[in-house]
mmCIF file of the N, C-alpha and C atoms, coordinates in Angstrom:
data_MODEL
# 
_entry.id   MODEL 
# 
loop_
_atom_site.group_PDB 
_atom_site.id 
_atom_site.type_symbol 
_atom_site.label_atom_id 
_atom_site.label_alt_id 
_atom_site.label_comp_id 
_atom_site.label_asym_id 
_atom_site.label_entity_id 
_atom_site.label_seq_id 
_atom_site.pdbx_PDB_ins_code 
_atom_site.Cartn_x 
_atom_site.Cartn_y 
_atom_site.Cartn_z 
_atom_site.occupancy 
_atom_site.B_iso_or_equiv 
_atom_site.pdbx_formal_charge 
_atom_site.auth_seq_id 
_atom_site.auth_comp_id 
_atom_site.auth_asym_id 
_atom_site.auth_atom_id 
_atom_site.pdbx_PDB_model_num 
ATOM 1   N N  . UNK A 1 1  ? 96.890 24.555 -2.417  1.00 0.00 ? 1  UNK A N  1 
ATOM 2   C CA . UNK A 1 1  ? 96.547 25.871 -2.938  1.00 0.00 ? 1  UNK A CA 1 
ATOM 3   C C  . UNK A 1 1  ? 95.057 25.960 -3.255  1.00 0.00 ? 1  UNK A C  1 
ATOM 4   N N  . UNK A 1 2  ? 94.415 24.571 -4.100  1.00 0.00 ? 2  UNK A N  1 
ATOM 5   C CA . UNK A 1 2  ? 92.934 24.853 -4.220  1.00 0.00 ? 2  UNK A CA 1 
ATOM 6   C C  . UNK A 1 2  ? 92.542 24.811 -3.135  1.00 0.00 ? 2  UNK A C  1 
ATOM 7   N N  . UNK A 1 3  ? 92.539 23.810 -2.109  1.00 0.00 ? 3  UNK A N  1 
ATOM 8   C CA . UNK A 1 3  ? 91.763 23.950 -0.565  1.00 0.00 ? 3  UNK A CA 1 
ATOM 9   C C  . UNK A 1 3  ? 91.545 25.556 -0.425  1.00 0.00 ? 3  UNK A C  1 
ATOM 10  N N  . UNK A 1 4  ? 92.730 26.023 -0.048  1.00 0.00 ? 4  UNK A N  1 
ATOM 11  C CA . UNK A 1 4  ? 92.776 27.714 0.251   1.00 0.00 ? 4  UNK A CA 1 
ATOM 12  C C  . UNK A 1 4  ? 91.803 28.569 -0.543  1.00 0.00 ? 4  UNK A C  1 
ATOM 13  N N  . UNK A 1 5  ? 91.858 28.300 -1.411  1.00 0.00 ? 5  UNK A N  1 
ATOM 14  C CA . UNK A 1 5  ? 91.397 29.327 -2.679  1.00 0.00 ? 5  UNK A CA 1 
ATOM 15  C C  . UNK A 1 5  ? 89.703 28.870 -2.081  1.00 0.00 ? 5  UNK A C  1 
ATOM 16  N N  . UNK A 1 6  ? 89.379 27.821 -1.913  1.00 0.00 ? 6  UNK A N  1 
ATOM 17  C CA . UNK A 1 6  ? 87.953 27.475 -1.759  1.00 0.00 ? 6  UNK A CA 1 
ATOM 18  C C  . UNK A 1 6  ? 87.516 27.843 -0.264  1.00 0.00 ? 6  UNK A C  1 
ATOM 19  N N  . UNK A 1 7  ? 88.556 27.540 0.780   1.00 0.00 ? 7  UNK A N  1 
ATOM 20  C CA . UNK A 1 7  ? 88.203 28.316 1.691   1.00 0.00 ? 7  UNK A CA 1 
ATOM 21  C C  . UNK A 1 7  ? 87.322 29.804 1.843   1.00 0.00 ? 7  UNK A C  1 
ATOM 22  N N  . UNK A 1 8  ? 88.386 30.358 1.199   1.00 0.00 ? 8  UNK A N  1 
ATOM 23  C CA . UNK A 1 8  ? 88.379 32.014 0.858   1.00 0.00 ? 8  UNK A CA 1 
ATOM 24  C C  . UNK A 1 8  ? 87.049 32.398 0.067   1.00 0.00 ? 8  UNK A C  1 
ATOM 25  N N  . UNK A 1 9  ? 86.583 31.537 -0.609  1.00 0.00 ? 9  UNK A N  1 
ATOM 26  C CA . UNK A 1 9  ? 85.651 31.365 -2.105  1.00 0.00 ? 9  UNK A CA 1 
ATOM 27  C C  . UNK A 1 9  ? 84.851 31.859 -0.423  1.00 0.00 ? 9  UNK A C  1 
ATOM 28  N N  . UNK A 1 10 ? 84.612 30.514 0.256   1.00 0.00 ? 10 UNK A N  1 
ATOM 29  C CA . UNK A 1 10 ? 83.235 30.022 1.134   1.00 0.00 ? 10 UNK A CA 1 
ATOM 30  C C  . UNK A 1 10 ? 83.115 30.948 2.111   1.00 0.00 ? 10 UNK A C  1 
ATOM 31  N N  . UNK A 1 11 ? 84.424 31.599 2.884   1.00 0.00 ? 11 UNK A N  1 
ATOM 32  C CA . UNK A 1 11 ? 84.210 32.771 3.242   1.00 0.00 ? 11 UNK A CA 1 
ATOM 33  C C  . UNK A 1 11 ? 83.789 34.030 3.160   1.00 0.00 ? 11 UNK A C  1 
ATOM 34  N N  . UNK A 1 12 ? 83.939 34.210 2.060   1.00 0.00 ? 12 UNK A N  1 
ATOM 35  C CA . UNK A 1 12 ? 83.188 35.505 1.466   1.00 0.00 ? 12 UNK A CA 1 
ATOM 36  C C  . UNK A 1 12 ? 81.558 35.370 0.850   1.00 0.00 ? 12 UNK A C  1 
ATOM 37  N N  . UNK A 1 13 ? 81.477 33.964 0.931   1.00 0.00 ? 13 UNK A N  1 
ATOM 38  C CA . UNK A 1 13 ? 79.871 33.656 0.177   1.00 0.00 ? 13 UNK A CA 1 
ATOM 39  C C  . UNK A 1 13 ? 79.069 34.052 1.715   1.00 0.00 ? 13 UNK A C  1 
ATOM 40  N N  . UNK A 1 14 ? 79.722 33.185 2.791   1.00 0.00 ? 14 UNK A N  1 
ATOM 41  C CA . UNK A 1 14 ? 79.235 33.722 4.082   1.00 0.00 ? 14 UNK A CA 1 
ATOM 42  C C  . UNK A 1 14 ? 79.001 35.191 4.686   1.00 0.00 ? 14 UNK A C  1 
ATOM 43  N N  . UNK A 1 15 ? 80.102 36.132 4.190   1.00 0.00 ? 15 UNK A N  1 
ATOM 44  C CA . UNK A 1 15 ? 80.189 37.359 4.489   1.00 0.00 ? 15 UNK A CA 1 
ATOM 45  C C  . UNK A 1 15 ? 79.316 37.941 3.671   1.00 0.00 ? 15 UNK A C  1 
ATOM 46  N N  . UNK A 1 16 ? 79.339 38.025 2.662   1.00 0.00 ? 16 UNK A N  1 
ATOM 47  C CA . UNK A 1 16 ? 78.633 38.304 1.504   1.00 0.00 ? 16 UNK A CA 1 
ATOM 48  C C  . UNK A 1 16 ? 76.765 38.117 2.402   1.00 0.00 ? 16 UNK A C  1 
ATOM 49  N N  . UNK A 1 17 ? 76.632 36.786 2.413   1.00 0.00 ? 17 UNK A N  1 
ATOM 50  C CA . UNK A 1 17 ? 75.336 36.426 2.464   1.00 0.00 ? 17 UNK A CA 1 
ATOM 51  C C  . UNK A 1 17 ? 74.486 37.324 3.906   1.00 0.00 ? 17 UNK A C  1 
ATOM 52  N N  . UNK A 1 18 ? 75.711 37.407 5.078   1.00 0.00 ? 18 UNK A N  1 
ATOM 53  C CA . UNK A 1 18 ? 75.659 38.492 6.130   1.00 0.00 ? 18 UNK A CA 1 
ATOM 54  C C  . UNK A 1 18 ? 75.191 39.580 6.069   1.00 0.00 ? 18 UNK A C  1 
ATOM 55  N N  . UNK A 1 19 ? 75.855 40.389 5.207   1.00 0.00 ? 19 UNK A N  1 
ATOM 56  C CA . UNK A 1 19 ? 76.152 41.831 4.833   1.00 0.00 ? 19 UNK A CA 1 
ATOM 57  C C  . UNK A 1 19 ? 74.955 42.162 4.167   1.00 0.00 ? 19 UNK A C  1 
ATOM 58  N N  . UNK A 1 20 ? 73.884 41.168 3.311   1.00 0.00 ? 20 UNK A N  1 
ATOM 59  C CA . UNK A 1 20 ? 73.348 41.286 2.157   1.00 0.00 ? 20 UNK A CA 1 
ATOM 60  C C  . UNK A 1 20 ? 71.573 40.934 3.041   1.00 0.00 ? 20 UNK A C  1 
ATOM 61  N N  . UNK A 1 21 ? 72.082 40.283 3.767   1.00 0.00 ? 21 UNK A N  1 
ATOM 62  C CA . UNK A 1 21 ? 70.506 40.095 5.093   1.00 0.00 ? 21 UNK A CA 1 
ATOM 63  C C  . UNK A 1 21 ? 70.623 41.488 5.766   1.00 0.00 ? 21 UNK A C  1 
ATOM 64  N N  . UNK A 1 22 ? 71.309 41.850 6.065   1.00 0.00 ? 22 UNK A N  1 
ATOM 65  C CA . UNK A 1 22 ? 71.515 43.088 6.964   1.00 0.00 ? 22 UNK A CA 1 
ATOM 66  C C  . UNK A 1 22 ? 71.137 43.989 6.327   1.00 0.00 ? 22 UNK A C  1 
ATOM 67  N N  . UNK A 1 23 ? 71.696 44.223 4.939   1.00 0.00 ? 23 UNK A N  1 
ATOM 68  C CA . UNK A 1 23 ? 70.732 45.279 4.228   1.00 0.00 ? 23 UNK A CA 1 
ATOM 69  C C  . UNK A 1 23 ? 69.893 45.179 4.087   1.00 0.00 ? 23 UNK A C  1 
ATOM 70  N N  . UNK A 1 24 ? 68.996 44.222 3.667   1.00 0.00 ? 24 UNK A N  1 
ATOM 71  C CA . UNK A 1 24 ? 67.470 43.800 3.065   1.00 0.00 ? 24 UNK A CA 1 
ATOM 72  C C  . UNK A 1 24 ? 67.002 44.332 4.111   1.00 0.00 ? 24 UNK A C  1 
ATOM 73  N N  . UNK A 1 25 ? 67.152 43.625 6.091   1.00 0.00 ? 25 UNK A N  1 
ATOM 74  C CA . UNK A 1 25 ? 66.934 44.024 6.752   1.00 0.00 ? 25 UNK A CA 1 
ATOM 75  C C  . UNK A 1 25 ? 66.088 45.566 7.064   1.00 0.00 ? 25 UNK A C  1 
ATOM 76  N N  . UNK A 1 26 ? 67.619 46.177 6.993   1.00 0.00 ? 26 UNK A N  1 
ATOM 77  C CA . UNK A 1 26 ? 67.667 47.734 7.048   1.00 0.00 ? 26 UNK A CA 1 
ATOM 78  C C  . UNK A 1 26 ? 66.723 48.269 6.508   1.00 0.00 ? 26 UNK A C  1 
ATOM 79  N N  . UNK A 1 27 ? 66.721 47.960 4.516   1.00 0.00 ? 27 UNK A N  1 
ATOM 80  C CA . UNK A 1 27 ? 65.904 48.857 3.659   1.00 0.00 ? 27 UNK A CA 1 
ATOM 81  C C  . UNK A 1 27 ? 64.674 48.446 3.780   1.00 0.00 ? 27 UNK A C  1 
ATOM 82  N N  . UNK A 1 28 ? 64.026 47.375 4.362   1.00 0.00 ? 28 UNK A N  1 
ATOM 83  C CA . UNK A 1 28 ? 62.840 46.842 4.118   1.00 0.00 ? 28 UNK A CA 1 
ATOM 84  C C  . UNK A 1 28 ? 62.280 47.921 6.067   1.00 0.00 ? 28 UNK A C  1 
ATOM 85  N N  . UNK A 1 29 ? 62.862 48.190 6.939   1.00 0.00 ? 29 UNK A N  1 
ATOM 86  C CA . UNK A 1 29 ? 62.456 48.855 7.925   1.00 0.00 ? 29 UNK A CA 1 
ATOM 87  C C  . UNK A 1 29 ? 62.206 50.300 7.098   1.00 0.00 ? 29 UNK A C  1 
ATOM 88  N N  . UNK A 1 30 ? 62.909 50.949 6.141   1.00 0.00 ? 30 UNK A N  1 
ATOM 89  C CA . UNK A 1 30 ? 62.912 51.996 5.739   1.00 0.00 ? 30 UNK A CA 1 
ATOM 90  C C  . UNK A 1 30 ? 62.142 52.294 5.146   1.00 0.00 ? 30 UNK A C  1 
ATOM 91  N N  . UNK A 1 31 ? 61.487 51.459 3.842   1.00 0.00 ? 31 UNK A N  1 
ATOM 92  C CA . UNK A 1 31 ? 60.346 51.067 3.512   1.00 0.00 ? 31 UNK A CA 1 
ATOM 93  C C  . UNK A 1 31 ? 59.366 51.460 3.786   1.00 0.00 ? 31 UNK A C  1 
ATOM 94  N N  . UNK A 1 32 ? 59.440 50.215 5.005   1.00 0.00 ? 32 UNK A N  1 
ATOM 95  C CA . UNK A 1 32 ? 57.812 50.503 6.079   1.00 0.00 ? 32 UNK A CA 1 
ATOM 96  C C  . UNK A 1 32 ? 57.855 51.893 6.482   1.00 0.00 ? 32 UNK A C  1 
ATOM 97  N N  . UNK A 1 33 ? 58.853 52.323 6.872   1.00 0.00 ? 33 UNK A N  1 
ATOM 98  C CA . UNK A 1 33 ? 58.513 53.729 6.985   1.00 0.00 ? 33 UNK A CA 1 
ATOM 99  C C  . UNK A 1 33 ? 58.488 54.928 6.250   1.00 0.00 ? 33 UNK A C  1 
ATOM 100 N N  . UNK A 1 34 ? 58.640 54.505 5.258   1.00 0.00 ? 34 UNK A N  1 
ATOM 101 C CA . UNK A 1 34 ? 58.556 55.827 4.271   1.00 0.00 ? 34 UNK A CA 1 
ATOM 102 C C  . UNK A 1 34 ? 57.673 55.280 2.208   1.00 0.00 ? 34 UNK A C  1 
ATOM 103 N N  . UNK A 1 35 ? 57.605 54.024 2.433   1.00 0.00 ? 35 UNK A N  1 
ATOM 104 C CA . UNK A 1 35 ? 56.743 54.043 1.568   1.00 0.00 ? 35 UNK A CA 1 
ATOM 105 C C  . UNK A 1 35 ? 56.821 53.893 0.238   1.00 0.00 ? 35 UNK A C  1 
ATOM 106 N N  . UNK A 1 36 ? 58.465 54.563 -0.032  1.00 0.00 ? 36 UNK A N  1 
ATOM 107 C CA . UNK A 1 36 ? 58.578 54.728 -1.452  1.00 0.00 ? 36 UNK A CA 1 
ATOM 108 C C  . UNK A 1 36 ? 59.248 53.417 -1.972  1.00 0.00 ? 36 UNK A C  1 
ATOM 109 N N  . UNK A 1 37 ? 58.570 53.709 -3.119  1.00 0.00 ? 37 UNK A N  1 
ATOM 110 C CA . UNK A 1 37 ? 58.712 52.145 -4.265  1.00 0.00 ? 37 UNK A CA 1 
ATOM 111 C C  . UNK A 1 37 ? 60.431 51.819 -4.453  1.00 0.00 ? 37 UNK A C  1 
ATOM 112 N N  . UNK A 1 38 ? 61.084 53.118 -4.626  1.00 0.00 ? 38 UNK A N  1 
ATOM 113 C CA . UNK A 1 38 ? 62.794 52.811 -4.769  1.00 0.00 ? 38 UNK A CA 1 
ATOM 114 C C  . UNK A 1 38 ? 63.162 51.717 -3.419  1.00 0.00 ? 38 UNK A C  1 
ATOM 115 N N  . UNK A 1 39 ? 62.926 52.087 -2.507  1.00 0.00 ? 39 UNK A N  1 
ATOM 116 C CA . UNK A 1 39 ? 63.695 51.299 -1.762  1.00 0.00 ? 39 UNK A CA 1 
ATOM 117 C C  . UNK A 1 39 ? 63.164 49.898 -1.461  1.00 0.00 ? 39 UNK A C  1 
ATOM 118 N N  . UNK A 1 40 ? 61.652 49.677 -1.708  1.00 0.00 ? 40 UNK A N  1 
ATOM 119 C CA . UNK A 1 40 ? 61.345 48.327 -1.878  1.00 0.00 ? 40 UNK A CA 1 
ATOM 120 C C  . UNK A 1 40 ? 62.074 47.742 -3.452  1.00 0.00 ? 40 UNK A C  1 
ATOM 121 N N  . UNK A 1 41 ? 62.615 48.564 -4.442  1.00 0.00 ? 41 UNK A N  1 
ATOM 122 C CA . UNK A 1 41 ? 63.133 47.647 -4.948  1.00 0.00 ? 41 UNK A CA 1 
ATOM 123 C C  . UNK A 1 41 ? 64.786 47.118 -4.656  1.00 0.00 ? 41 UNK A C  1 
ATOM 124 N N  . UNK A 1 42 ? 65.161 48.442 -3.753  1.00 0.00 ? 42 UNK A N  1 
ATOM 125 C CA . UNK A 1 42 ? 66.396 48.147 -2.566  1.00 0.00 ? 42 UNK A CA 1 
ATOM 126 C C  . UNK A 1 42 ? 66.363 46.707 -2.094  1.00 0.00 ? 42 UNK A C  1 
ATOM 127 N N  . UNK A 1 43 ? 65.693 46.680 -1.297  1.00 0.00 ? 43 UNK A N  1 
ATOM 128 C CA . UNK A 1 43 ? 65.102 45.782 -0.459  1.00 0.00 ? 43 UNK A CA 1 
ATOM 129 C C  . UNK A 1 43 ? 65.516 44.579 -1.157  1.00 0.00 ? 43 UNK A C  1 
ATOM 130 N N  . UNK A 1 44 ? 64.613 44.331 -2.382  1.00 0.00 ? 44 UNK A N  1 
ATOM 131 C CA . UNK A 1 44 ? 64.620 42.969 -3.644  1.00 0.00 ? 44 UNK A CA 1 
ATOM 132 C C  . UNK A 1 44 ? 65.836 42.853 -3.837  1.00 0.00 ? 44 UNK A C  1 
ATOM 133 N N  . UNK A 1 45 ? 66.990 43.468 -3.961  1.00 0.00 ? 45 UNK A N  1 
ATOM 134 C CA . UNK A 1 45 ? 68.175 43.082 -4.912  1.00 0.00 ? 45 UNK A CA 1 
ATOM 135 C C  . UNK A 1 45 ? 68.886 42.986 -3.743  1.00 0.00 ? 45 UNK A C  1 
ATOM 136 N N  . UNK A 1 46 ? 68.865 43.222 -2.130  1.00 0.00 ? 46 UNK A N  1 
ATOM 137 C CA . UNK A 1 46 ? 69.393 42.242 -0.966  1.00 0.00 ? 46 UNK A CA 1 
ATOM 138 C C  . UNK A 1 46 ? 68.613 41.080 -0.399  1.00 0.00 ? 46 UNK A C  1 
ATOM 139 N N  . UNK A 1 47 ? 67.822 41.148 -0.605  1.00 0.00 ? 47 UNK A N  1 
ATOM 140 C CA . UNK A 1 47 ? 67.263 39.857 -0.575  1.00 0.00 ? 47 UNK A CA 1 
ATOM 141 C C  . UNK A 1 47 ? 67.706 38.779 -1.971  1.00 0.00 ? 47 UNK A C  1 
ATOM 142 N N  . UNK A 1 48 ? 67.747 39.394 -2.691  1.00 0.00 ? 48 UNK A N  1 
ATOM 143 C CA . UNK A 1 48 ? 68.349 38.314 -4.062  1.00 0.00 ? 48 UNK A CA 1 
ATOM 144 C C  . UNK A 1 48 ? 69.684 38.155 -3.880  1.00 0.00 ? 48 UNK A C  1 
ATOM 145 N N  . UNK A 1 49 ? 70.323 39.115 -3.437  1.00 0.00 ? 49 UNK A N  1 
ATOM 146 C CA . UNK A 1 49 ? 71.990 38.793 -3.141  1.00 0.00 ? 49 UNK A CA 1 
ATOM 147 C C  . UNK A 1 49 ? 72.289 37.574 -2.054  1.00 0.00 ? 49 UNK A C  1 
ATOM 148 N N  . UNK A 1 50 ? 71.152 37.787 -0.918  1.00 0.00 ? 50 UNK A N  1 
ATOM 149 C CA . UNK A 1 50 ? 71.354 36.648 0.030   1.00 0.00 ? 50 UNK A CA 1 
ATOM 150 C C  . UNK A 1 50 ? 70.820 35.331 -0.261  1.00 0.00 ? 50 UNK A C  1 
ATOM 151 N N  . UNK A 1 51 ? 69.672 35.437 -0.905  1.00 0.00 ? 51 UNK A N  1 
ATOM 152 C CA . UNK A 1 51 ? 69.349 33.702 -1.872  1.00 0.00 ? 51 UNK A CA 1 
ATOM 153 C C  . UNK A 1 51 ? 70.651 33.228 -2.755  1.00 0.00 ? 51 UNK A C  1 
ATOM 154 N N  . UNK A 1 52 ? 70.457 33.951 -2.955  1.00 0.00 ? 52 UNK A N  1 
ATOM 155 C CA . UNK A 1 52 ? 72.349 33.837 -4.055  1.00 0.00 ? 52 UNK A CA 1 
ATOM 156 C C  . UNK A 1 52 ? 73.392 33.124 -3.455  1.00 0.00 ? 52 UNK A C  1 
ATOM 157 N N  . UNK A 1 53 ? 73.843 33.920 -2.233  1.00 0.00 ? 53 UNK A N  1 
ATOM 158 C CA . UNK A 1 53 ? 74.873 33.130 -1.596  1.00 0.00 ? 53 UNK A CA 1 
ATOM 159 C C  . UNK A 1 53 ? 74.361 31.842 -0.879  1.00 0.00 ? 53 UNK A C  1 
ATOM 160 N N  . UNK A 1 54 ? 73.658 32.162 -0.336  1.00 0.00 ? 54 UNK A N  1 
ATOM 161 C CA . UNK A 1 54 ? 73.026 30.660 -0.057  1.00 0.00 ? 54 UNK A CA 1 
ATOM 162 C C  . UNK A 1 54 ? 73.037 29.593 -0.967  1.00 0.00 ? 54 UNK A C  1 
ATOM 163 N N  . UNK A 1 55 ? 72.128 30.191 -1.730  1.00 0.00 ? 55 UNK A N  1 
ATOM 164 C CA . UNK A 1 55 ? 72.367 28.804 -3.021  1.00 0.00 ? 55 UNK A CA 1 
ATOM 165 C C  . UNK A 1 55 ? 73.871 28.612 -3.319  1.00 0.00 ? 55 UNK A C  1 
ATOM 166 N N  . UNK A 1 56 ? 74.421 29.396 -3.310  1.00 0.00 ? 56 UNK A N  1 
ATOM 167 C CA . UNK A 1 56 ? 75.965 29.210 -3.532  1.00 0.00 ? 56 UNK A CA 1 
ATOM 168 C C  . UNK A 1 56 ? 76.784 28.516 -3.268  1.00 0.00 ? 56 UNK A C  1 
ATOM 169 N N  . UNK A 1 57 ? 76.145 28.497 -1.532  1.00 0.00 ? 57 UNK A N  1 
ATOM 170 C CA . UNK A 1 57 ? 76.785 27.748 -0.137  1.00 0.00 ? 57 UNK A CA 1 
ATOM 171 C C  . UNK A 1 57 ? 76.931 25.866 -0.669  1.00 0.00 ? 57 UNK A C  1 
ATOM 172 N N  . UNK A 1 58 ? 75.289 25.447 -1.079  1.00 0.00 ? 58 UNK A N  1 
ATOM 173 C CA . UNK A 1 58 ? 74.804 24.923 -1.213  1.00 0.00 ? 58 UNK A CA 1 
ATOM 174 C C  . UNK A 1 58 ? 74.899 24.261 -2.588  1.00 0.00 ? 58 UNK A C  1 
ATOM 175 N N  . UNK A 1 59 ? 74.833 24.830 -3.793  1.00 0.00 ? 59 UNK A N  1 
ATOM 176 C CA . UNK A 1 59 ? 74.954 24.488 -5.084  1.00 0.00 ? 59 UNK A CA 1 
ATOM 177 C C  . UNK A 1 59 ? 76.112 24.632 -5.813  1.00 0.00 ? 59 UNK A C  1 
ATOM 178 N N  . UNK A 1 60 ? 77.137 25.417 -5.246  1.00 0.00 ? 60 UNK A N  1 
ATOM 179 C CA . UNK A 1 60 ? 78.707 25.816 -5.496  1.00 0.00 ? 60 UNK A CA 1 
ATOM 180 C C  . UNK A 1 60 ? 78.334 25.924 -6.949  1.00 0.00 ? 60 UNK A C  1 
ATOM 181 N N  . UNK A 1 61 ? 77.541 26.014 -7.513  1.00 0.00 ? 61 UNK A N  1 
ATOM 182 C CA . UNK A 1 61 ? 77.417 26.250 -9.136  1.00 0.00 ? 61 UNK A CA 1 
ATOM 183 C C  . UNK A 1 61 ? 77.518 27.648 -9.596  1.00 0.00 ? 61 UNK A C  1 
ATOM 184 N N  . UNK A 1 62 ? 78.036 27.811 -11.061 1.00 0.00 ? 62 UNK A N  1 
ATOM 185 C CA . UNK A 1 62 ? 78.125 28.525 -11.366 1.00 0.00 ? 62 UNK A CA 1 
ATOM 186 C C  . UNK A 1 62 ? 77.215 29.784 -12.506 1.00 0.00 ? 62 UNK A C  1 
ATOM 187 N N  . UNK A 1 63 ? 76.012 28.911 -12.579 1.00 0.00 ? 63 UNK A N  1 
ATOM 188 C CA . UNK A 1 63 ? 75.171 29.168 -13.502 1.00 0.00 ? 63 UNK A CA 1 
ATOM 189 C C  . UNK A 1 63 ? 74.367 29.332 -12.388 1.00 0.00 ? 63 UNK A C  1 
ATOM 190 N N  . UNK A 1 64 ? 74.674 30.724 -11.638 1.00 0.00 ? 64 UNK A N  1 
ATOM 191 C CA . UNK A 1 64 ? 73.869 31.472 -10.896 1.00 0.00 ? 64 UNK A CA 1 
ATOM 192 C C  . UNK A 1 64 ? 73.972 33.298 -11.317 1.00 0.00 ? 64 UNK A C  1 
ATOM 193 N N  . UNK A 1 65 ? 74.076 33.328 -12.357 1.00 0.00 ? 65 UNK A N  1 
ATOM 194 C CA . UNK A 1 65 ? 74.145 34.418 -13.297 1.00 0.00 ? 65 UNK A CA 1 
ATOM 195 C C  . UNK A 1 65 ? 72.738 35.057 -13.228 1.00 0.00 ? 65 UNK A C  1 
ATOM 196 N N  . UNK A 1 66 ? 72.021 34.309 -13.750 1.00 0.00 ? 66 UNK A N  1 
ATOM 197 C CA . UNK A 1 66 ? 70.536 34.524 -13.736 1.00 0.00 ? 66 UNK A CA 1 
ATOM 198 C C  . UNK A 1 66 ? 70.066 35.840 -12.442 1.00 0.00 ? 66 UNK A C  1 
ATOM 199 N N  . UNK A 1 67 ? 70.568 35.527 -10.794 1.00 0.00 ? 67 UNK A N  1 
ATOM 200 C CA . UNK A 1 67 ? 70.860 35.931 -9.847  1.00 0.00 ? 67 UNK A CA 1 
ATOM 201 C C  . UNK A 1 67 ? 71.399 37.209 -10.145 1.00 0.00 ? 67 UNK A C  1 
ATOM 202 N N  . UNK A 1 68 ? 72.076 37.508 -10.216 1.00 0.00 ? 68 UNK A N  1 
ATOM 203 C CA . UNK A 1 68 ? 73.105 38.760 -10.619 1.00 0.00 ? 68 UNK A CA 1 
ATOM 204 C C  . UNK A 1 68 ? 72.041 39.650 -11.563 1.00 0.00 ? 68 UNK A C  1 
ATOM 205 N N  . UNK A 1 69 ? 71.892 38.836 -12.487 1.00 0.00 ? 69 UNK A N  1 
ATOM 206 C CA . UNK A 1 69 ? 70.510 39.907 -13.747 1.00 0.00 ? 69 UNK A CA 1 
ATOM 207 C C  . UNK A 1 69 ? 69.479 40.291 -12.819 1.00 0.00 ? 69 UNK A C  1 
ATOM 208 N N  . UNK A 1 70 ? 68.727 39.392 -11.917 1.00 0.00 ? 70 UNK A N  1 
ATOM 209 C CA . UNK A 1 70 ? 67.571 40.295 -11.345 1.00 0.00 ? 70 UNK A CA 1 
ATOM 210 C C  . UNK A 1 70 ? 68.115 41.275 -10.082 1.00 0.00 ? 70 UNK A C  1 
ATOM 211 N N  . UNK A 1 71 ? 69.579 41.289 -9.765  1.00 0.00 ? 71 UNK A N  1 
ATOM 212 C CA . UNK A 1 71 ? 69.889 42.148 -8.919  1.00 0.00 ? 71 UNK A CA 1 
ATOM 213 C C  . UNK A 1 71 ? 70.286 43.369 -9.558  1.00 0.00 ? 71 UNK A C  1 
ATOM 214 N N  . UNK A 1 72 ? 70.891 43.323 -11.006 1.00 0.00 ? 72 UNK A N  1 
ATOM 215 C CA . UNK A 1 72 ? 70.685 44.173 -11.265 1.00 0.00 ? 72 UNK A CA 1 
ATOM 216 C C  . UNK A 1 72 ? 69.745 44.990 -11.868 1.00 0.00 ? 72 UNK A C  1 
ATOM 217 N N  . UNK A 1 73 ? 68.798 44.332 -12.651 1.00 0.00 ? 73 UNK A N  1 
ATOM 218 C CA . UNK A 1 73 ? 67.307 44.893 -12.820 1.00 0.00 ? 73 UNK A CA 1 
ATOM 219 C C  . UNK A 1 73 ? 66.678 45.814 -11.485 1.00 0.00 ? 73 UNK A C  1 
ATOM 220 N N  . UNK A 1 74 ? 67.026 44.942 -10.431 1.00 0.00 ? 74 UNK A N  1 
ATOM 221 C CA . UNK A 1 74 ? 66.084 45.916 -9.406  1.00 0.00 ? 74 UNK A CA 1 
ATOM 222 C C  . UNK A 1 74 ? 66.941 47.015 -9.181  1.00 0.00 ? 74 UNK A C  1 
ATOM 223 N N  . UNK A 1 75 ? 68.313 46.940 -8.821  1.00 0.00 ? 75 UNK A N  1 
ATOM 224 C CA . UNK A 1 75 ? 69.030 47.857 -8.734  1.00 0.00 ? 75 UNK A CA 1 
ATOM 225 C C  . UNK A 1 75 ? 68.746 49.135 -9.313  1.00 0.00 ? 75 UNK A C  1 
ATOM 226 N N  . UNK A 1 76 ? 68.734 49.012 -10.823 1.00 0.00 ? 76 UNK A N  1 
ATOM 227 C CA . UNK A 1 76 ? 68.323 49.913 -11.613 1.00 0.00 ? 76 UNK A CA 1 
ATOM 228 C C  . UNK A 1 76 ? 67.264 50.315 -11.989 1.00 0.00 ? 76 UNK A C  1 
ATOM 229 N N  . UNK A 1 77 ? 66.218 49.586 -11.791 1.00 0.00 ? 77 UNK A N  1 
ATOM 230 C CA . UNK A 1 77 ? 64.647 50.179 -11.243 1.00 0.00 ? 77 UNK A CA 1 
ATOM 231 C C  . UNK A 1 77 ? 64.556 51.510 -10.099 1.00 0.00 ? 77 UNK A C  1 
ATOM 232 N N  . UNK A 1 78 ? 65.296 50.571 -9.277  1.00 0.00 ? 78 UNK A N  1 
ATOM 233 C CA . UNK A 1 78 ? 65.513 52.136 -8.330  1.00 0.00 ? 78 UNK A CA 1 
ATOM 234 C C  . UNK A 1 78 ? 66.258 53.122 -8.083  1.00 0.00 ? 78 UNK A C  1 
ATOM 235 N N  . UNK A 1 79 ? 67.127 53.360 -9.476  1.00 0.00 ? 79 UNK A N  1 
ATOM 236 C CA . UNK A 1 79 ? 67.831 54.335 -9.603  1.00 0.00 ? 79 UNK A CA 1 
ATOM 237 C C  . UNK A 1 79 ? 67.505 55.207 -10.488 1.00 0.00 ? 79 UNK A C  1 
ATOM 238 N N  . UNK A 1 80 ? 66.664 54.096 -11.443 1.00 0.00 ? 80 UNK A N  1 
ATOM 239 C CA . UNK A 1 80 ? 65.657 55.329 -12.439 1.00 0.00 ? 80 UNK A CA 1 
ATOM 240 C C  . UNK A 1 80 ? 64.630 55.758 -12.129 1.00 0.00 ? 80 UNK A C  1 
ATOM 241 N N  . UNK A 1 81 ? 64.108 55.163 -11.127 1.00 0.00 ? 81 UNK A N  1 
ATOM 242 C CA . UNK A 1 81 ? 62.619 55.591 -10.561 1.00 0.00 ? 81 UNK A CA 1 
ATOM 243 C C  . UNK A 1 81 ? 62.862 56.834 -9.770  1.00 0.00 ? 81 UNK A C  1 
ATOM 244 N N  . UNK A 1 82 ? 62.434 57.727 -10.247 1.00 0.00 ? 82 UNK A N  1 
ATOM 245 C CA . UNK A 1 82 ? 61.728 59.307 -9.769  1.00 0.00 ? 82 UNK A CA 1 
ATOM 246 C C  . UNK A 1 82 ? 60.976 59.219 -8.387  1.00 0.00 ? 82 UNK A C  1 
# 
């Protein structure tokens, strides 16, 4: 049952880490083309989501919290930013 459960864990750190390059990707082209500060801080909190899983991959630790706070800091930088 744990094997499984850790499978599943490592699968989704992978998907996760996918999904989370692809955005950075995306918003950081959007960026360049338009300039505004919100979406470079877009940009930051998929790029921090994908260091995240990586380290994840890698450090299976759980005192990657820290991670999560600056994703959501930027997050919300660019939701309050005008």
């Amino acid at each position: 049952m744990g094997d499984k459960i850790n499978e599943l864990l490592m699968f989704s750190v992978v998907v996760i880490a996918g999904l989370s390059f692809l955005l950075f990707v995306i918003s950081m082209i959007s960026y360049s083309r338009l300039r505004e500060l919100k979406l470079l801080f877009i940009s930051l909190s998929f790029l921090v989501f994908f260091i995240k899983a990586i380290l994840f991959l890698f450090m299976s630790s759980k005192n990657l919290i820290i991670m999560d706070l600056l994703i959501i800091a930027f997050l919300y930088i660019a939701a309050a930013k005008k």
